[in-house]
N, C-alpha and C positions, 0 to 999 in steps of 0.2 A: 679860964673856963668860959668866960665871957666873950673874949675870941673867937672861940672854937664856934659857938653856937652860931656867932653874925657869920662866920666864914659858910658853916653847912644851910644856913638861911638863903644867901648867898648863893650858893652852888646849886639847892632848889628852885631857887628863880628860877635861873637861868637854864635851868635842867625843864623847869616845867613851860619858859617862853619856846624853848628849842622844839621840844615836842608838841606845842601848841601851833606853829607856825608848820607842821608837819602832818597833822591830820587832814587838813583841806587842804593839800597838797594836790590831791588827784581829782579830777571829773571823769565823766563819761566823755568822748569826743561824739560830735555828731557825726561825723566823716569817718570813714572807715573806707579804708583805701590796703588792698589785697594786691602782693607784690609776687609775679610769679619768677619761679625760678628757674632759671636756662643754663643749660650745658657752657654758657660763657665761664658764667660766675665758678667753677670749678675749676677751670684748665690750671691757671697758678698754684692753685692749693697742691692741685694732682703734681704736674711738675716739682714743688717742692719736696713733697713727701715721697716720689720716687727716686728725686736725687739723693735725697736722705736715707734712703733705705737703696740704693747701689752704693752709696759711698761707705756703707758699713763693713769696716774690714778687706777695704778693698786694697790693693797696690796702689791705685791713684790717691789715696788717702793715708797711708802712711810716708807715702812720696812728699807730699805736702807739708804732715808732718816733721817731717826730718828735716826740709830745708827752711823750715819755718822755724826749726831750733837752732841749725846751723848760721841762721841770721840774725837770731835774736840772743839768741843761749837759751840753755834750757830750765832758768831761775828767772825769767823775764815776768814779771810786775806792775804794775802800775795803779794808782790812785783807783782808777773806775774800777778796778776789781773787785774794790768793796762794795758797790752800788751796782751793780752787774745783775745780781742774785734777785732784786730787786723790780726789774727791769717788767718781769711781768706781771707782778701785780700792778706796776699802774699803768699797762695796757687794758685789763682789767677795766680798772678804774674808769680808764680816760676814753674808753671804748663804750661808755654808759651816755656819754655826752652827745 
C-alpha cells in the first residue's frame, strides 16, 4: 500500500514538472514576418495528385500491377510492413519541427 502511494506521488511530480515547463512555453514574437504564396509552391503537389488520380483504374496500373507480382509473387512480405501504417503519423509529428 505504501508503494503504491510513493509510486502515484511520483508520477505527480513528474506530471506536474512536465506541465510546468510547458506553460511558458510560448511568447509573443516581435517579428512577424507574412510568407506569400505562389503558383510555385503548388506545381508538385498538382502533379502528384493528378498522377494519382489517372493512375486510378487505369491499364498502366494494373500493367504494373501484374508484373510487380509476377516478380515478386503475389504473398510478398517484409519486415517494414508492419511500420508502413505508421509512416504518416510521424510525418505528422516531424512536420511540427
Amino acid at each position: 500500500m505504501r508503494n503504491n502511494i510513493l509510486t502515484t506521488r511520483k508520477l505527480f511530480i513528474l506530471f506536474f514538472t512536465l506541465m510546468a515547463s510547458q506553460m511558458y512555453g510560448q511568447s509573443l514574437d516581435t517579428i512577424t514576418r507574412t510568407r506569400k504564396l505562389s503558383y510555385k509552391s503548388f506545381i508538385f503537389p498538382a502533379l502528384l495528385t493528378t498522377g494519382g488520380i489517372v493512375m486510378i483504374n487505369s491499364d498502366l496500373s494494373n500493367t504494373i500491377q501484374n508484373q510487380s507480382n509476377l516478380l515478386f509473387g503475389k504473398n510478398f512480405k517484409t519486415g517494414t510492413d508492419n511500420f508502413l501504417p505508421f509512416v504518416p503519423i510521424a510525418q505528422i509529428y516531424m512536420g511540427q519541427f
